[in-house]
ZAMARGU-4260 file (C-alpha; in steps of 0.2 Angstrom, whole numbers, plus 5000, padded with zeros to 4 digits):
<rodrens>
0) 4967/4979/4979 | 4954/4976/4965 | 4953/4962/4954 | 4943/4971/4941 | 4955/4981/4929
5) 4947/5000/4932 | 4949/5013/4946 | 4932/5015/4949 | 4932/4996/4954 | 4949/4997/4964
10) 4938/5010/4973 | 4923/5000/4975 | 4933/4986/4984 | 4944/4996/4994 | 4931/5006/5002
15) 4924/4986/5005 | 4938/4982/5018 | 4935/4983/5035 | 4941/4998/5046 | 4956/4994/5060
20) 4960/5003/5073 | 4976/5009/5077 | 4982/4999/5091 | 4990/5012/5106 | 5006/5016/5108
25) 5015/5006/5116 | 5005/4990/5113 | 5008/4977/5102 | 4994/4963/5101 | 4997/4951/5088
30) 4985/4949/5073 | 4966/4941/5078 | 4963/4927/5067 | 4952/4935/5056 | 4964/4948/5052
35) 4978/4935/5046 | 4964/4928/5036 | 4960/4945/5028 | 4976/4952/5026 | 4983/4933/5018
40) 4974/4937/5003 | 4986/4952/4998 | 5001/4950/5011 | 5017/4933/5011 | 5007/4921/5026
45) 5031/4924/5034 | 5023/4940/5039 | 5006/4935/5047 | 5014/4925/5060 | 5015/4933/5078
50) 5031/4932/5079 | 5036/4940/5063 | 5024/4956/5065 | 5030/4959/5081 | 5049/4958/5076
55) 5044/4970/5062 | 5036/4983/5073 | 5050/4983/5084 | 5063/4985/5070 | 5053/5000/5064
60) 5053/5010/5082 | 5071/5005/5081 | 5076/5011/5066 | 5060/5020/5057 | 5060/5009/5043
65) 5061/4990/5039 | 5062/4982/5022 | 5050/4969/5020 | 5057/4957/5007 | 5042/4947/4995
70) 5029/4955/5007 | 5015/4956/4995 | 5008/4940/4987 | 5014/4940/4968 | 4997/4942/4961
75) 4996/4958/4971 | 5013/4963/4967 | 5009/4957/4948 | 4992/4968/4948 | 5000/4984/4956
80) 5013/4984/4945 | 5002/4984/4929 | 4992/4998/4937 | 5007/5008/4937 | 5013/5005/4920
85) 4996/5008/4914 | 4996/5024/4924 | 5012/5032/4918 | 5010/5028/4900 | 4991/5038/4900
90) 5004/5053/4909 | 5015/5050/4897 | 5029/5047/4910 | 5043/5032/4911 | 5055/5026/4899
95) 5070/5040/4902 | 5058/5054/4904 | 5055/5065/4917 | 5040/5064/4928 | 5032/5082/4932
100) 5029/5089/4949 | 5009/5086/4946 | 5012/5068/4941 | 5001/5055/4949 | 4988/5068/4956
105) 4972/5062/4951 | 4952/5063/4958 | 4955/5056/4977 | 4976/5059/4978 | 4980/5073/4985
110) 5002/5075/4986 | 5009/5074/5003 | 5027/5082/5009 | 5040/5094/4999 | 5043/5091/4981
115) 5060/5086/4984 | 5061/5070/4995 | 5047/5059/5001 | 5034/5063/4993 | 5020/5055/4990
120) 5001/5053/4986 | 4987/5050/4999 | 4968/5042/4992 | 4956/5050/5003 | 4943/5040/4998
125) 4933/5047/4986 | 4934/5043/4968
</rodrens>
């Protein structure tokens, strides 16, 4: 997340975040320090906690989902938000109107799944 107002500068910082590893199946190490710290900035400090993460992930291989009530800090919440709105008003989308198929696709997203349910966009890192 970027606390500049542009794209080009949400790029910037995103491509400025450290790379993790997926951890291998079947094992569940809890969050190093300097993760909690990183991830505090943008994530509610509920979910940093050992025992939180891990009864998350074993929710989720449970049941393939979990809802994750006030996960994001509010400034993060507040700043994604506003990206969105800003978003679909230069598409002209919102407010009782329908969004087209294409909507969202942009230099770096490239749409993900069928048209007709989960759907979405995925950054591949280039802006």
């Amino acid at each position: 997340i970027s606390h500049s107002k542009d794209s080009a500068g949400a790029a910037r910082d995103a491509q400025q975040l450290p790379h993790i590893e997926a951890p291998e199946e079947g094992v569940c190490h809890p969050l190093s320090d300097a993760d909690k710290k990183l991830l505090s900035e943008f994530v509610n400090a509920a979910y940093l906690k050992d025992d939180a993460s891990l009864k998350v992930r074993a929710k989720f291989e449970e049941e393939s989902y979990v809802l994750l009530y006030d996960f994001l800090q509010p400034h993060v919440l507040e700043e994604i938000r506003a990206a969105a709105a800003r978003a679909d008003a230069q598409q002209h989308i919102g407010r009782a109107r329908l969004a087209p198929y294409t909507s969202g696709y942009d230099t770096g997203w490239t749409p993900v799944g069928p048209p007709h349910m989960r759907r979405y966009l995925r950054y591949d890192g280039t802006p």
